[in-house]
Structure formats: structure tokens, C-alpha cells
KEKE-3310 file (N, C-alpha, C; in steps of 0.2 Angstrom, whole numbers, plus 5000, padded with zeros to 4 digits):
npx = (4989:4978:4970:4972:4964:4961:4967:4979:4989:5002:4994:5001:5009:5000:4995:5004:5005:4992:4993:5003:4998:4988:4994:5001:4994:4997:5006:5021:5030:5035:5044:5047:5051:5055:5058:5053:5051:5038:5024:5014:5030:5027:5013:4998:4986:4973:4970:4962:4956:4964:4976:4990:5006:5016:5031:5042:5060:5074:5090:5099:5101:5091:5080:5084:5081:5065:5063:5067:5059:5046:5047:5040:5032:5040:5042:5035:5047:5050:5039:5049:5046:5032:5034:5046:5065:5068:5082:5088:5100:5104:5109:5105:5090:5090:5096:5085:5075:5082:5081:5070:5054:5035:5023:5015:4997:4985:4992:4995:5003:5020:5025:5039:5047:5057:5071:5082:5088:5089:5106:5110:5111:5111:5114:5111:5099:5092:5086:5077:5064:5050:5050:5062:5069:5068:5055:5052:5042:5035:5024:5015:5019:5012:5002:4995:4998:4990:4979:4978:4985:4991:4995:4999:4993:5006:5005:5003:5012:5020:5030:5022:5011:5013:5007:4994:4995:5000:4986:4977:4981:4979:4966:4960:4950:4941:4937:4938:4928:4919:4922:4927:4942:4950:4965:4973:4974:4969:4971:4958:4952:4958:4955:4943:4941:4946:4937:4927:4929:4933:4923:4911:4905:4902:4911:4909:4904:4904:4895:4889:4877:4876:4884:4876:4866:4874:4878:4867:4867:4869:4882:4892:4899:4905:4914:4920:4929:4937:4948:4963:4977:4983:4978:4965:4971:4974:4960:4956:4962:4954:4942:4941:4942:4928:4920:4922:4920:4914:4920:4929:4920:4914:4923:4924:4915:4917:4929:4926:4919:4906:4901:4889:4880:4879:4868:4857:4863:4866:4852:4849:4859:4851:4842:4849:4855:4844:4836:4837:4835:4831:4813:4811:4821:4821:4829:4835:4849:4857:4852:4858:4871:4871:4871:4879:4890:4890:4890:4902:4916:4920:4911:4903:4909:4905:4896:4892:4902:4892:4880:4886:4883)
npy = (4964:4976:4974:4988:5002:5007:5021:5023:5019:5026:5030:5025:5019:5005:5004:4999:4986:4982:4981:4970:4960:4958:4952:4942:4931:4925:4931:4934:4940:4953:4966:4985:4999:5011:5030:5035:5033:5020:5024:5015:5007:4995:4986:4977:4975:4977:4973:4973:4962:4954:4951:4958:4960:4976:4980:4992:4994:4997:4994:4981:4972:4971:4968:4953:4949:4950:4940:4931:4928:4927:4915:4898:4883:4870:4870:4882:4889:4907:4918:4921:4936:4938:4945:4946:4948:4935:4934:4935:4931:4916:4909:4917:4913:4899:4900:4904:4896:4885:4889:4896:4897:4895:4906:4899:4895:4906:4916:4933:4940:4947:4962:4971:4989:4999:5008:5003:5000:4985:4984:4989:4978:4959:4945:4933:4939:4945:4934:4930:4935:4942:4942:4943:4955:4971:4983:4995:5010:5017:5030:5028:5014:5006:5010:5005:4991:4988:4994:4982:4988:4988:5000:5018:5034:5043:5057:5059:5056:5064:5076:5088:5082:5073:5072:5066:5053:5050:5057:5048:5036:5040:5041:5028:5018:5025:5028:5013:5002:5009:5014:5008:5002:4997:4990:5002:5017:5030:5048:5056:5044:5045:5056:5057:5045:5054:5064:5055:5051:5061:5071:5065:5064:5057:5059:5052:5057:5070:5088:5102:5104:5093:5096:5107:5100:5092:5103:5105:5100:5098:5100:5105:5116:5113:5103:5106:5114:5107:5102:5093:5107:5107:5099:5107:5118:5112:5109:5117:5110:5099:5104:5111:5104:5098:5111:5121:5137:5142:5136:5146:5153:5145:5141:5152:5155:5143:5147:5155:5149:5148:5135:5128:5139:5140:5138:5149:5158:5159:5163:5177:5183:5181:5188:5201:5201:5195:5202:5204:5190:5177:5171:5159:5152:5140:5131:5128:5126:5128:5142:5147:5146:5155:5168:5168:5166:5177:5189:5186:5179:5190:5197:5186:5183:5194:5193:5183:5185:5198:5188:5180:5192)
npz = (5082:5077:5059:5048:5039:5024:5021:5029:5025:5012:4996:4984:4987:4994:4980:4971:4976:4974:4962:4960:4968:4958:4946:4952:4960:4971:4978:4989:5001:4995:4991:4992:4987:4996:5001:5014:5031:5039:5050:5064:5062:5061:5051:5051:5036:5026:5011:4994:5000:5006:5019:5024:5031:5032:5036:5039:5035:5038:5036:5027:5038:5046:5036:5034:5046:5048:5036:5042:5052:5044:5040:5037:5035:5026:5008:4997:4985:4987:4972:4954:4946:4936:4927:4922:4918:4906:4903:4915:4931:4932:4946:4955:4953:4955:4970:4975:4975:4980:4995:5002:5009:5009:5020:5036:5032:5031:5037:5040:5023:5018:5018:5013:5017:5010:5010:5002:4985:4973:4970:4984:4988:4996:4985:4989:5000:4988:4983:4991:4988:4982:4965:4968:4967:4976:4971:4964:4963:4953:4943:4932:4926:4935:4934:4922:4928:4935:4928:4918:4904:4888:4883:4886:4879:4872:4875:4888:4896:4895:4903:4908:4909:4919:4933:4931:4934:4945:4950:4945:4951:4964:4965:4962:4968:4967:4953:4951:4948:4939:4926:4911:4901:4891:4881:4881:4886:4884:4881:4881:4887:4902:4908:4909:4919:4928:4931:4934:4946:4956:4950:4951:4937:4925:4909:4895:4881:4883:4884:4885:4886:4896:4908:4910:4917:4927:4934:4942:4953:4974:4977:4968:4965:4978:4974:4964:4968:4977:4968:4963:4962:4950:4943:4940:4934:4922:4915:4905:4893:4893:4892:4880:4869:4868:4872:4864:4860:4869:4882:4889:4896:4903:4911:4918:4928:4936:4942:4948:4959:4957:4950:4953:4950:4935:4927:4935:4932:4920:4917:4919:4914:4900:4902:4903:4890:4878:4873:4858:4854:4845:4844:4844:4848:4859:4868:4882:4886:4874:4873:4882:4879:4869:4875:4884:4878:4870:4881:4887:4894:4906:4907:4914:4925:4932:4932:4942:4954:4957:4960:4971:4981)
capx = (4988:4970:4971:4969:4960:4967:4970:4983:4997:5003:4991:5006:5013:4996:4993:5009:5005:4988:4997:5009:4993:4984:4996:5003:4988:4998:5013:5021:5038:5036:5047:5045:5058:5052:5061:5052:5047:5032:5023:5021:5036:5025:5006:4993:4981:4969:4970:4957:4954:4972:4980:4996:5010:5018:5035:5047:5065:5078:5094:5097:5100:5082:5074:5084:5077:5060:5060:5067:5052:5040:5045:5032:5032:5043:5038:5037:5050:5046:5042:5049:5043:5031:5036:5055:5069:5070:5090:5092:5104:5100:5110:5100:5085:5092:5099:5079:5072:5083:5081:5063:5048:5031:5022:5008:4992:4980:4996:4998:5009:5024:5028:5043:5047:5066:5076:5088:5085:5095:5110:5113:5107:5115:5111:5107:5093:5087:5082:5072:5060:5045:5051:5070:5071:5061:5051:5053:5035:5034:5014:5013:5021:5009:4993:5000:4998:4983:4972:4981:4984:4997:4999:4996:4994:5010:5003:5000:5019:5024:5032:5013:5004:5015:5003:4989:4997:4999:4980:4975:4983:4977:4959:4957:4947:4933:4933:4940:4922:4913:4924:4928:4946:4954:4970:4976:4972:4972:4969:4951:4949:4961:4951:4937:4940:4947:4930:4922:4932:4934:4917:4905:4900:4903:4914:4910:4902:4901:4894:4887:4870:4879:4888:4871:4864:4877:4880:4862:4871:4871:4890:4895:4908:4913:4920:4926:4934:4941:4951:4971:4981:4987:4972:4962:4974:4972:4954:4953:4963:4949:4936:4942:4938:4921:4914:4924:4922:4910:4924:4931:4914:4913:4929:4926:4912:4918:4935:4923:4914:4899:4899:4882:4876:4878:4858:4854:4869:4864:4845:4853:4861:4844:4835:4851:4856:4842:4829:4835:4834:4824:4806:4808:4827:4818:4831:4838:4856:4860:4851:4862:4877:4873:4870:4885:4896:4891:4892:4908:4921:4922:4902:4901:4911:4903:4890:4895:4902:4885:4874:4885:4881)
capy = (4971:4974:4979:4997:5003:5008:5026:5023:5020:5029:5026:5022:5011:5002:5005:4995:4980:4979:4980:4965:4955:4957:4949:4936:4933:4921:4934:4935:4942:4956:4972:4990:5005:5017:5032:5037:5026:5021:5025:5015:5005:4989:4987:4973:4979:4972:4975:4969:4957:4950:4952:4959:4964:4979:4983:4997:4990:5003:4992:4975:4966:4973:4964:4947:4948:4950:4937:4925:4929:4924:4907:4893:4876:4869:4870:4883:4896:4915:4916:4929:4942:4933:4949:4946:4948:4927:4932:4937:4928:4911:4908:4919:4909:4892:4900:4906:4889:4880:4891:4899:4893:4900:4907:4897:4897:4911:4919:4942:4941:4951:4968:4976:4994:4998:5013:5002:4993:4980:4986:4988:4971:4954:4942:4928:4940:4946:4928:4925:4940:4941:4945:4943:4963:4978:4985:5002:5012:5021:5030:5024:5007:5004:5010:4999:4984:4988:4993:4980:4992:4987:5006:5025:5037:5049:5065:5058:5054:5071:5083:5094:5077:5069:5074:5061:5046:5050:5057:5042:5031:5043:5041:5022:5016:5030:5025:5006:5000:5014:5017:5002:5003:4993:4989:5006:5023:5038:5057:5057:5041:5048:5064:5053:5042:5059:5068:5051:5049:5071:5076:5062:5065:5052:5065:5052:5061:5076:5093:5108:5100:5086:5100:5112:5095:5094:5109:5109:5097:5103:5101:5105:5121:5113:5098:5110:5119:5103:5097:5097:5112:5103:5095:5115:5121:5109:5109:5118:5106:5094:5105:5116:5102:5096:5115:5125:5144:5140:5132:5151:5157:5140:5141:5157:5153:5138:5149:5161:5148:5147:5130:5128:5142:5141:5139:5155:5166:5159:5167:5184:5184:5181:5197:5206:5202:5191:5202:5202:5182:5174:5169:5151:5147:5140:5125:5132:5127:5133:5150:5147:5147:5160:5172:5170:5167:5184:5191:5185:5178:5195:5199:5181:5187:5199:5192:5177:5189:5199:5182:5179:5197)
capz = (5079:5070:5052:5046:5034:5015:5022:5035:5022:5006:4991:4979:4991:4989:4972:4968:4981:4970:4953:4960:4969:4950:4942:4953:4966:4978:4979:4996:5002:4992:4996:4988:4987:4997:5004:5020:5037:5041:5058:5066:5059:5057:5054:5047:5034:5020:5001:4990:5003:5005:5024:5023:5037:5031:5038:5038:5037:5036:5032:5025:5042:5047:5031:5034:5052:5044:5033:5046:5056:5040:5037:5039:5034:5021:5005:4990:4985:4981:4962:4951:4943:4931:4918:4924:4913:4907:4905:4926:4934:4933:4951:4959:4955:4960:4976:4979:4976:4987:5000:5003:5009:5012:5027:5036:5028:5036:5041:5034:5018:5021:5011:5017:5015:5012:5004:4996:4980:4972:4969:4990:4994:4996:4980:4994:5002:4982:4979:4994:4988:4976:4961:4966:4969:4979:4965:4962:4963:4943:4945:4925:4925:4942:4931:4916:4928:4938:4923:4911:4900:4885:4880:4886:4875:4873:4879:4896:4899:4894:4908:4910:4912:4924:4937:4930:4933:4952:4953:4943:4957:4972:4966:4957:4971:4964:4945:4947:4943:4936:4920:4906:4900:4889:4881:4878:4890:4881:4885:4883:4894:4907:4910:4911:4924:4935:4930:4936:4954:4957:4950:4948:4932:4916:4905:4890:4877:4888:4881:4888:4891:4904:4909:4916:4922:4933:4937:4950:4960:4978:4978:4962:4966:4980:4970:4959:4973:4981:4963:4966:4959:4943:4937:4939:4930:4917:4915:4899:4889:4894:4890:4877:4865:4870:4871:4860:4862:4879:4887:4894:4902:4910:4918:4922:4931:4940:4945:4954:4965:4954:4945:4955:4947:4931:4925:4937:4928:4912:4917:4922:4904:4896:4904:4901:4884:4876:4869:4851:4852:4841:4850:4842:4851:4867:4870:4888:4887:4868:4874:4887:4877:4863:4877:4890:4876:4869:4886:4888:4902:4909:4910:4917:4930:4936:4935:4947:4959:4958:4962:4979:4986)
cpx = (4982:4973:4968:4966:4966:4969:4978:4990:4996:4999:4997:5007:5005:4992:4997:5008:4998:4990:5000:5001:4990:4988:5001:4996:4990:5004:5013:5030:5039:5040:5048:5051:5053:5055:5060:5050:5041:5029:5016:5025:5032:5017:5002:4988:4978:4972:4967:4958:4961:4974:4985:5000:5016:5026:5041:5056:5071:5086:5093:5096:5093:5077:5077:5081:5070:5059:5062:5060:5049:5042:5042:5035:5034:5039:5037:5041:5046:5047:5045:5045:5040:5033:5046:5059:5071:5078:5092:5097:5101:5106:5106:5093:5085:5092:5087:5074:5073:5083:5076:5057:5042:5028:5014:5002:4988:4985:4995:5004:5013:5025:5032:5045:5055:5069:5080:5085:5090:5102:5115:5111:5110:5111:5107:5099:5088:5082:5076:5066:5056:5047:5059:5072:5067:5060:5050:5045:5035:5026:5012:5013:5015:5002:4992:4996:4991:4978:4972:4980:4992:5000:4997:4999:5001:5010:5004:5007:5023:5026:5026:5010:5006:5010:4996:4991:4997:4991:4977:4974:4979:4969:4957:4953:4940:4931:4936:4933:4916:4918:4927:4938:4950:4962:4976:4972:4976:4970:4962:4949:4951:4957:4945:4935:4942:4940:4926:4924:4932:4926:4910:4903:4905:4905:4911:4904:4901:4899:4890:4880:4871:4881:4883:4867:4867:4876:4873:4862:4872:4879:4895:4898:4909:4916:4925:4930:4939:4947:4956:4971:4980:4981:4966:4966:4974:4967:4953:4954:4959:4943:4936:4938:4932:4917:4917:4926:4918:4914:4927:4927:4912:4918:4929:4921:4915:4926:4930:4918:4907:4898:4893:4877:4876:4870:4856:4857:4867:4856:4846:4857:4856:4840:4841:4855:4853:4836:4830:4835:4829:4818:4810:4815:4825:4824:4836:4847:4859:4859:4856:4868:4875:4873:4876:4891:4897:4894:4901:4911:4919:4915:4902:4903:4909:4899:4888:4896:4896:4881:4879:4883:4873)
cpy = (4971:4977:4985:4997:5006:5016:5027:5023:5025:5028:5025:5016:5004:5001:4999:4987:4977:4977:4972:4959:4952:4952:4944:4934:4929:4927:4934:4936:4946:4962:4977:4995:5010:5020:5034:5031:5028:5024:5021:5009:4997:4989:4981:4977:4975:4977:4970:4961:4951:4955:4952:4963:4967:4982:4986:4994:4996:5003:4985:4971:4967:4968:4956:4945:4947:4945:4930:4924:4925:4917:4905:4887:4875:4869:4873:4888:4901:4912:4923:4933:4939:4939:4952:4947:4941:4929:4932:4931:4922:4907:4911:4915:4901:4894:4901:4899:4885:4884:4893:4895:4898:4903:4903:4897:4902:4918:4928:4939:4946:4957:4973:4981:4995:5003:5010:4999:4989:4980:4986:4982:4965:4948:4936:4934:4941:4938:4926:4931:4940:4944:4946:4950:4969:4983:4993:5006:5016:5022:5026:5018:5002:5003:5005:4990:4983:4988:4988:4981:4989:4992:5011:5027:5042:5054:5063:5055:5059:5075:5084:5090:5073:5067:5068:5055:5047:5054:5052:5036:5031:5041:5034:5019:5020:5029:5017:5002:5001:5015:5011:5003:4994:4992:4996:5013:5028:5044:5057:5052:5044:5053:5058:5051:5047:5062:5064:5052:5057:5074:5073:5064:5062:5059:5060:5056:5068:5083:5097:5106:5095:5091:5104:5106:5093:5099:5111:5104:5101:5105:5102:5111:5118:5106:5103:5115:5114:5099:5099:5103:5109:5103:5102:5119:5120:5108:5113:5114:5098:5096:5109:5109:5098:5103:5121:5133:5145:5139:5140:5155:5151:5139:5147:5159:5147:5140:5154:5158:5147:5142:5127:5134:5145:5144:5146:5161:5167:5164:5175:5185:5184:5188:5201:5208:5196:5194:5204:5193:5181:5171:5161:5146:5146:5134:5131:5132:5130:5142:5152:5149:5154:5166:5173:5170:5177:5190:5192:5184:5183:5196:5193:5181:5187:5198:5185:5182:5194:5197:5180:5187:5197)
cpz = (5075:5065:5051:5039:5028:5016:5027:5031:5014:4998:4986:4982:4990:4985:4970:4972:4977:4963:4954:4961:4961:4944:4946:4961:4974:4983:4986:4996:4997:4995:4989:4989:4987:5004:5011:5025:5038:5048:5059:5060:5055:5058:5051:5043:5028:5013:4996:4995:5006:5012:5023:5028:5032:5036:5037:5040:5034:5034:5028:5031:5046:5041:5032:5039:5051:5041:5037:5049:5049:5038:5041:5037:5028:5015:4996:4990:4985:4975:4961:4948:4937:4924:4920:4917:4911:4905:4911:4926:4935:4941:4956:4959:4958:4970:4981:4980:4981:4992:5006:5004:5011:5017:5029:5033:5032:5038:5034:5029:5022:5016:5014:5011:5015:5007:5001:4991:4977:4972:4976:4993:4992:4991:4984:4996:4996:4980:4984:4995:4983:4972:4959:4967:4971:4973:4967:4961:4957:4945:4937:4925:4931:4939:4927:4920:4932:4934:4918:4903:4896:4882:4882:4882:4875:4876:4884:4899:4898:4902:4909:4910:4916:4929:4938:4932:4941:4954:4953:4949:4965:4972:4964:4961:4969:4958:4945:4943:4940:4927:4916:4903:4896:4888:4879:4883:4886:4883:4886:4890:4902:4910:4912:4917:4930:4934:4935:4944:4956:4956:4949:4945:4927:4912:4896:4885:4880:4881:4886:4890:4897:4908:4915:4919:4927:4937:4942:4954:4967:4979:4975:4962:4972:4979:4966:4964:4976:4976:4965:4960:4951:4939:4936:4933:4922:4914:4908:4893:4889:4890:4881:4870:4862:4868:4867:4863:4867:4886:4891:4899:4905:4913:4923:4929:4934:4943:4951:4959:4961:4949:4946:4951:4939:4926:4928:4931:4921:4911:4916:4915:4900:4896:4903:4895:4876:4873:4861:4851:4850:4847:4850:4848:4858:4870:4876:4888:4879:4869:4878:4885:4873:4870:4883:4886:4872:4874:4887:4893:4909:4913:4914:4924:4936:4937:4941:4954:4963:4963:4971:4983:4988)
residu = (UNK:UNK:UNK:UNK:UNK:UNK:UNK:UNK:UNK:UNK:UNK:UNK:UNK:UNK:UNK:UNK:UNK:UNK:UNK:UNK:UNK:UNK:UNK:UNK:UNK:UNK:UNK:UNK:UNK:UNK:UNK:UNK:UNK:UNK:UNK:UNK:UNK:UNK:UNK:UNK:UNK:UNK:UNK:UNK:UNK:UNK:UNK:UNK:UNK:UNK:UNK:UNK:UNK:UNK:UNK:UNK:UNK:UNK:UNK:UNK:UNK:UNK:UNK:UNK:UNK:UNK:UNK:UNK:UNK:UNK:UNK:UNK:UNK:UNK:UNK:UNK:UNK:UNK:UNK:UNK:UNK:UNK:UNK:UNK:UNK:UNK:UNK:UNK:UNK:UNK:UNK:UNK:UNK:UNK:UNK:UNK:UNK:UNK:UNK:UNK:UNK:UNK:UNK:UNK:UNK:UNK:UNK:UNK:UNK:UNK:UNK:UNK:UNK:UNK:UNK:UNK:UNK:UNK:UNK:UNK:UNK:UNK:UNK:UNK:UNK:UNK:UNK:UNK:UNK:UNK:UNK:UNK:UNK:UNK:UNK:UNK:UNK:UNK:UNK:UNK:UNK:UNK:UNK:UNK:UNK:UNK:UNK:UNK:UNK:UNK:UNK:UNK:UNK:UNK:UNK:UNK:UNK:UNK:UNK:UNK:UNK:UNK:UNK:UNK:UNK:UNK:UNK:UNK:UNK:UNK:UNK:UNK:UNK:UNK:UNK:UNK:UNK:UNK:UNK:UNK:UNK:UNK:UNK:UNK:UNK:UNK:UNK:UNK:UNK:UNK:UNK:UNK:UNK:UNK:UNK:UNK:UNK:UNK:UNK:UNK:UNK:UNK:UNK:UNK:UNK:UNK:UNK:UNK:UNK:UNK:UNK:UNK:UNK:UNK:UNK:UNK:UNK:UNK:UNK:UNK:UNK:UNK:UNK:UNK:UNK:UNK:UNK:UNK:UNK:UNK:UNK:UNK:UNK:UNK:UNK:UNK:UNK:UNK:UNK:UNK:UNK:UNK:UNK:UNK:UNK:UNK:UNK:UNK:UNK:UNK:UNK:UNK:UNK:UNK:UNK:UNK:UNK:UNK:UNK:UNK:UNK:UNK:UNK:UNK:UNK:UNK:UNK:UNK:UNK:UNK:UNK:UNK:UNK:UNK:UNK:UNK:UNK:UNK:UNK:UNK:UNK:UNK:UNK:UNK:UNK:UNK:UNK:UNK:UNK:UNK:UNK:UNK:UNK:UNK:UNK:UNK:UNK:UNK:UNK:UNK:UNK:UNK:UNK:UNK:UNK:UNK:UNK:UNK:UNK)
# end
């Protein structure tokens, strides 16, 4: 079976397969708690360079068949979870020593998929599994291990930011090595790294001048046409405190299809409400501002609507 490529399965699913790689790099016999089947039921696929056979297992005697198939040549147990609980069941972990061994070298790792999680499964099968139990997909706890982060900020666990934590996952492939991240991911960074992977544009410092240098991108509304639901929605509590009293005539432009146009619309406010401006304010994006915020959302509009006829 050839390997597929990283769209073929559920980016959670591997989001969490990287998050375990990252922090154990030999792992193997890994198995995940996850509710729906695959199609098809078993495939080979790469992840960060790492061959892996993915299979769908829908009860327990589906996963002992499965892991019968993967033995190899005597040898090493699974390990566990190297951020395991050190009070677990220390029978469990004997039984996994004496019992498991690895899979040939060269051979796909194994990562079965399986509705059940510990609770319905036989203490013999938990021990001869990485980590001793099918790992539960959390989009926080996933980011936490991917980005080796030891804190996010509070806001970003809230109910109304839920949302972040599952874009973040959907997109890391787009900011993994464009954005710096240390030990702590906060709200500003978070927008950050979605600005960076949804809109190509570096948000750090942002201001209203990044903002019109973007904006003569040729594809700059239809990114902002293509953002999910959630994070459109959200977009003021991103900007509001970068542009202040700017940030409602530039959503209102970029809600009408014109975040490409913003430099033209700003022009179009100049000849139509720029002749008592002083001669001297020549700097194009603050005239920019003083004039569209006078204007207002409403004129910006209409003037948006205007520039498509």
C-alpha cells in the first residue's frame, strides 16, 4: 500500500501522532481514541518523516489481531508515557515488559484507531500499548506538547476561544517554522501564528501601516473571505487593540469584499472629505486614517460597495 500524503487523514489525528513522536521519537504501538472509521479501514502514511500504518480497529479483538500482526524480533517492550502518572499500576507495567517486543527495523510503526479507551480494554492488551492507554486527542493538551509549551494564557481556554486551539492544530504546518514560541502561548502570540498560516502577514507589531502594505496583495479579500466562521468573527478582539478607533472601518471593509481595496477607498475619502486637511499631513496611511475614521464604517461602506459597480 503506498503512503498518503498528511491530507488523507484527520489533522487532529495527526497533530497528536506528532505531539507523541516529539516527545518520545522511537514510539510505536501507539493507539488514539477516536470516534469515527477510517476509509479505507488501513493505510501507510509519513509524518515528519516517520512511516506509519494507521489502522481502524473497532473492537478490542480487532486491536489484539493488529498488534499480533506487528510483532518483530525479540527484544524491547512499549515504553510508557514518558509524562505518565509514576503511581500507574505497577503490574501493568511488568506485564508490558514481559511481554512486547518491537517491530522489525524499517517496518511502518503502528497507530491504531479505536472508540474505546482504557476503561473498555483488557489490562493485558493496555500494557502492550505506548504509553499503556489510547490517548485521548484534547486540541490544547496536543498544542502544549507539540509546541513545548508549559502554559497558555487563560483567555484561550475560555468557552469563545475554544475554536483556537482546533485552528491552531488545523493549520501548524503553516506557522510551525515561521513563528518563535516559547514557553508560554498567549493571546497576542495565538493570533499571531493564525494571521501567519490564514493571512500571510507577521501580526507582530502590527499597525495600520502593515495592515495597507498588505492589503495590495492580489489575494488579500480572498484570504479574508477564505477565514473559518469563528476566527471572522473574532477578528476585532485581535485588532481592536492594535488599531483602536480604525479597527471598525477596517472590518468594514474587509466584511464587504474589499480588504484589497483598502489604499483605493482611502483615495476616494481624500477627494471626498480631505479638503480641510492640513497641506503638511502627507503620510498616506495616517491621512488614511484621519479620513476614513471621520467618514465612518458606514461611508466606508458605501464606498466599498461603490468601487465594485
Amino acid at each position: 500500500m503506498p503512503p498518503l500524503d498528511d491530507t488523507s487523514l484527520p489533522k487532529p489525528i495527526l497533530a497528536q501522532v506528532r505531539a507523541i513522536l516529539a516527545r518520545d521519537a522511537d514510539a510505536d504501538r501507539m493507539a488514539l481514541v477516536w470516534p469515527d472509521p477510517i476509509t479505507p479501514t488501513e493505510r501507510l502514511q509519513q509524518v515528519d518523516g516517520v512511516a506509519l500504518r494507521f489502522v481502524w480497529c473497532a473492537s478490542e479483538l480487532a486491536m489484539r489481531e493488529r498488534l499480533v500482526a506487528n510483532r518483530g524480533a525479540p527484544g524491547v517492550a512499549p515504553k510508557a508515557d514518558p509524562e505518565a502518572d509514576p503511581e500507574a499500576d505497577p503490574e501493568v507495567a511488568l506485564e508490558a515488559a514481559a511481554g512486547e517486543t518491537e517491530q522489525a527495523a524499517g517496518d511502518p510503526r503502528l497507530v491504531l484507531l479505536t472508540p474505546l479507551d482504557e476503561r473498555r480494554l483488557s489490562r493485558d492488551l493496555l500494557a502492550r500499548l505506548w504509553g499503556h492507554a489510547p490517548k485521548r486527542i484534547s486540541p490544547w493538551r496536543t498544542l502544549e506538547q507539540l509546541l513545548r509549551l508549559r502554559e497558555i494564557d487563560p483567555r484561550l481556554t475560555t468557552k469563545d476561544y475554544r475554536w483556537i486551539s482546533a485552528c491552531l492544530l488545523e493549520q501548524y504546518d503553516r506557522y510551525r517554522d515561521r513563528v518563535q514560541f516559547g514557553e508560554v502561548l498567549d493571546f497576542d502570540l495565538a493570533w499571531r501564528a493564525l494571521a501567519m498560516a490564514l493571512l500571510d502577514l507577521d501580526g507582530e507589531g502590527l499597525d495600520l501601516d502593515m495592515l495597507l502594505d498588505w492589503s495590495r496583495r492580489p489575494d488579500a479579500a480572498a484570504r479574508i473571505a477564505a477565514l473559518p466562521e469563528l476566527m471572522a468573527q473574532h477578528l476585532e478582539d485581535w485588532l481592536r487593540p492594535r488599531l483602536g478607533e480604525q479597527v471598525q472601518v477596517v472590518l468594514a471593509l474587509w466584511r464587504n469584499g474589499q480588504a484589497g481595496g483598502m489604499l483605493a477607498i482611502g483615495l476616494v475619502c481624500s477627494l471626498l472629505y480631505g479638503r480641510e486637511r492640513p497641506q503638511s499631513d502627507r503620510q498616506p496611511s495616517r491621512s488614511w486614517v484621519s479620513l476614513c475614521v471621520r467618514a465612518g464604517p458606514q461611508t466606508a461602506r458605501a464606498q466599498a460597495s461603490r468601487s465594485r459597480l
